[in-house]
N, C-alpha and C positions, 0 to 999 in steps of 0.2 A: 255824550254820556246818556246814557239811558234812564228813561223819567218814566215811572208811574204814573200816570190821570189819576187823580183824587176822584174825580168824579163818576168814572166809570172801571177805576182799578187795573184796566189797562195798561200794557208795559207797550212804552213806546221807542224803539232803538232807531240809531242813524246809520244809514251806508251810505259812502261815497264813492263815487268811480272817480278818479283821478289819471290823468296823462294827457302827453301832448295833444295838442290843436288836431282837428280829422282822425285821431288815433281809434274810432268806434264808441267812445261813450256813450252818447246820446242812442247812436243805434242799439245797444244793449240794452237802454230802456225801451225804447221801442218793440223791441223783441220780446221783451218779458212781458211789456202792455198788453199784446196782444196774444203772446198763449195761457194768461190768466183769465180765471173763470170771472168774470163782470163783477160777479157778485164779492168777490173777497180783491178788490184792486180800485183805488181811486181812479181819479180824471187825471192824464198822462197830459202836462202841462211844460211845453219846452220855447220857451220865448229865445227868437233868435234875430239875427240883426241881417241877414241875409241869406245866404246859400247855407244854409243848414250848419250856421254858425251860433254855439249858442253865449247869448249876452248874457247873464248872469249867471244863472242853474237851470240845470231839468229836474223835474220834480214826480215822483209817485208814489205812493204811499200805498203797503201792502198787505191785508192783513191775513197773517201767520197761521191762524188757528190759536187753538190753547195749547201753550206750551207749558208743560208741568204746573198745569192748573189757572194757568193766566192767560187771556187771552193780549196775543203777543202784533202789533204790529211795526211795521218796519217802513221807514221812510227811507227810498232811495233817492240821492241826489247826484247831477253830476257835475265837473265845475269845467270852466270856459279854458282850454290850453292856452288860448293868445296871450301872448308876454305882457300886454297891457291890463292884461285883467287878473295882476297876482293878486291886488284885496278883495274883489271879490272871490280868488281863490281861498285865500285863510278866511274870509266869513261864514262858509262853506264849510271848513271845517270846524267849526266850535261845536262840542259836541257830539263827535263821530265817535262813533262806537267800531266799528270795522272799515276797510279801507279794500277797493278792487281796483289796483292798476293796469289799465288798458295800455299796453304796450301795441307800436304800431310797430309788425315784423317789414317793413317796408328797408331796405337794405342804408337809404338815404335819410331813414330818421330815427337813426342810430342815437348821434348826437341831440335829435329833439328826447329822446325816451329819457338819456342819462340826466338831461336838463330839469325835465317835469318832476323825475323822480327825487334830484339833488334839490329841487324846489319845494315839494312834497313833506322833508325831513324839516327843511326849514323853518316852513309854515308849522308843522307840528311842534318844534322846537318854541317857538314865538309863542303856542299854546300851553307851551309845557308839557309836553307828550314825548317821549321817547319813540321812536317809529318800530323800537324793539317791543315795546307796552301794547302794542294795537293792532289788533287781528286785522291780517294782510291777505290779500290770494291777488296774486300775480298770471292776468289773461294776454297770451301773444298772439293778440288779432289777427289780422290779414293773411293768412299763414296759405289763402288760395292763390296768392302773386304768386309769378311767377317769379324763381331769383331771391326770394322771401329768405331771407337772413336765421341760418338751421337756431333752433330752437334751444342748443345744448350755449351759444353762443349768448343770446340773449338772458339765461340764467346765468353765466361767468358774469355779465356786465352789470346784471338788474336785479339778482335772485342771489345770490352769493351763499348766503343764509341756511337755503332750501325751504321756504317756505312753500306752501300750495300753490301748486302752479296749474294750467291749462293753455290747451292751441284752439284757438277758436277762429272762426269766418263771423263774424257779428251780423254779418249780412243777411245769412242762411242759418244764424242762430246757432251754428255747429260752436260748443260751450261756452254757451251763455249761461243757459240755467243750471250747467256744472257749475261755474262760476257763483253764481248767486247762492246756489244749495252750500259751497263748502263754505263762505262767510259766515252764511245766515248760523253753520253751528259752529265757528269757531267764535262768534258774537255772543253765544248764547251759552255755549260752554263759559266763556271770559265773564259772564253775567254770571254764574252758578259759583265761580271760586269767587267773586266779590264779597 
């Protein structure tokens, strides 16, 4: 949920990337770390337990500019796929204001995508959130494999809805920051009809 700072008036929102284990999260932040100007982008802080697994969350924090007169920033976070880490997946979400699922178009983690995501609804349920309430944009990573699982296929399974969607390489950054740009206004729109 998105908080004001008393003390500097500041409006401060949450995004999450969510999806299975290697699906590109973390690279997402990484990607955005580093085509932000220094000046408007926290310290990119991703604790992991080995091969570029992350143990808790990735964290950055971004700031927005003013937006309709507030200056607006936005905490991106990502949460851990591995099956043993669902509580600190729902800790992760308290408080989310928008939601980016990295879908890994990988042909063999089909079944991990349907999982994360039937995981995803869960954990919001548990919060009290409808997954229908909470601005969504749906990214189908990997999409440079070879054999990459067509695109139209992973919306029937994942996107049903038609929510905002994207084909991205998280690697080479090919949308990402589409990704991050259609949240951040369907976050901020969702703030305006409050």
């Amino acid at each position: 949920m998105a908080i004001t700072l008393p003390v500097t008036g500041e409006l401060s929102c949450k995004v999450v990337y969510y999806g299975p284990a290697a699906s590109g999260k973390t690279t997402n932040l990484k990607h955005v770390y580093g085509r932000l100007d220094p000046a408007s982008r926290g310290k990119l802080i991703t604790p992991t337990d080995g091969p570029e697994r992350t143990l808790f969350f990735d964290f950055l924090s971004v700031d927005m500019g003013v937006v309709r007169g507030v200056r607006t920033r936005f905490h991106l976070h990502t949460v851990p796929g591995q099956n043993p880490q669902k509580e600190s997946r729902r800790l992760v979400l308290r408080g989310v204001d928008g939601l980016i699922f990295v879908a890994d178009s990988h042909p063999q983690r089909l079944a991990a995508n349907r999982e994360s995501l039937a995981d995803l609804e869960s954990n919001l349920a548990e919060a009290g959130l409808a997954a229908s309430d909470v601005p969504i944009v749906f990214q189908y990573n990997k999409r440079d494999l070879a054999g990459a699982t067509p695109v139209e296929e992973l919306r029937q399974m994942l996107n049903p809805d038609g929510r905002p969607d994207f084909e991205a390489v998280a690697i080479d950054g090919t949308g990402v920051l589409e990704s991050l740009t259609a949240i951040s206004r369907q976050v901020i729109r969702a703030l305006n009809r409050a």
